[in-house]
N, C-alpha and C positions, 0 to 999 in steps of 0.2 A: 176208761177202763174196759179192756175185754169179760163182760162177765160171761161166769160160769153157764153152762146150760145142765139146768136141771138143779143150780145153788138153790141153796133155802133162806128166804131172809131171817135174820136173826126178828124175834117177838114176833112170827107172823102164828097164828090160831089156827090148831085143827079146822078144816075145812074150808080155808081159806087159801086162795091160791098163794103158792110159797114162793115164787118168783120175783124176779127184779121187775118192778115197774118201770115203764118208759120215762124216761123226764127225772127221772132221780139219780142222786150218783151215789154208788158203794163202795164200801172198803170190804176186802178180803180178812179172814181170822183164817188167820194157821194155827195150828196146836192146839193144844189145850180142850176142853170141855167142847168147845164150840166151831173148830177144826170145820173148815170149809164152807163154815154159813156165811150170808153177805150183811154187812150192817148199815141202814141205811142213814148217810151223813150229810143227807140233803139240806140246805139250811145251814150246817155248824159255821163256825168261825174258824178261819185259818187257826188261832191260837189252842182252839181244842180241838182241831184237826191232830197237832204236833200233840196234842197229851196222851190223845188214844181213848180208851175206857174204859170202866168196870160194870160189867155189864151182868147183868143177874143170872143166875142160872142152878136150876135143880141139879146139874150133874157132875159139878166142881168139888172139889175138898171138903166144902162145908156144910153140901145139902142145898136143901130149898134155902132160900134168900140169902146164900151164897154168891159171890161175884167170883169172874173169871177179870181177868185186867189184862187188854193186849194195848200194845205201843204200836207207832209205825214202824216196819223195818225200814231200820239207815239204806240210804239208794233204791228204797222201793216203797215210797209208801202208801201205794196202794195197796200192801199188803200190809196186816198187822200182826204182829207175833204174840202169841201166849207170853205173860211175863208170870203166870201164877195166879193163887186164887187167895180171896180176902172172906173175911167172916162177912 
């Protein structure tokens, strides 16, 4: 995956460098709450590769401990698409 320069990994901490680490692989979030962070899916299983995630986030529908939920996009799944947000 070509990543971003300058992305921000999804759950990285004030003052923490926000970048991709070498040696790990990313998926892109398009839309939604979390629109152009990287999440990193180092480790997953093909089969929750293909699920995608729900991924927490203060800035979603529902507030703090709110989830945003992206899928792969069909023909690109290194990108994942906002499908909406869950309590």
């Amino acid at each position: 995956m070509a990543v971003l320069t300058g992305a921000r990994v999804y759950g990285s901490e004030p003052g923490e460098d926000p970048g991709p680490e070498p040696g790990h692989e990313y998926r892109e979030l398009v839309g939604g709450p979390l629109d152009g962070r990287l999440v990193d899916v180092t480790g997953w299983a093909p089969d929750e590769l293909e699920c995608g995630a729900a991924l927490i986030t203060p800035l979603g529908h529902y507030g703090a401990g709110g989830r945003a939920h992206y899928e792969p996009r069909p023909g690109d799944p290194l990108r994942w698409d906002w499908e909406g947000d869950t309590p």
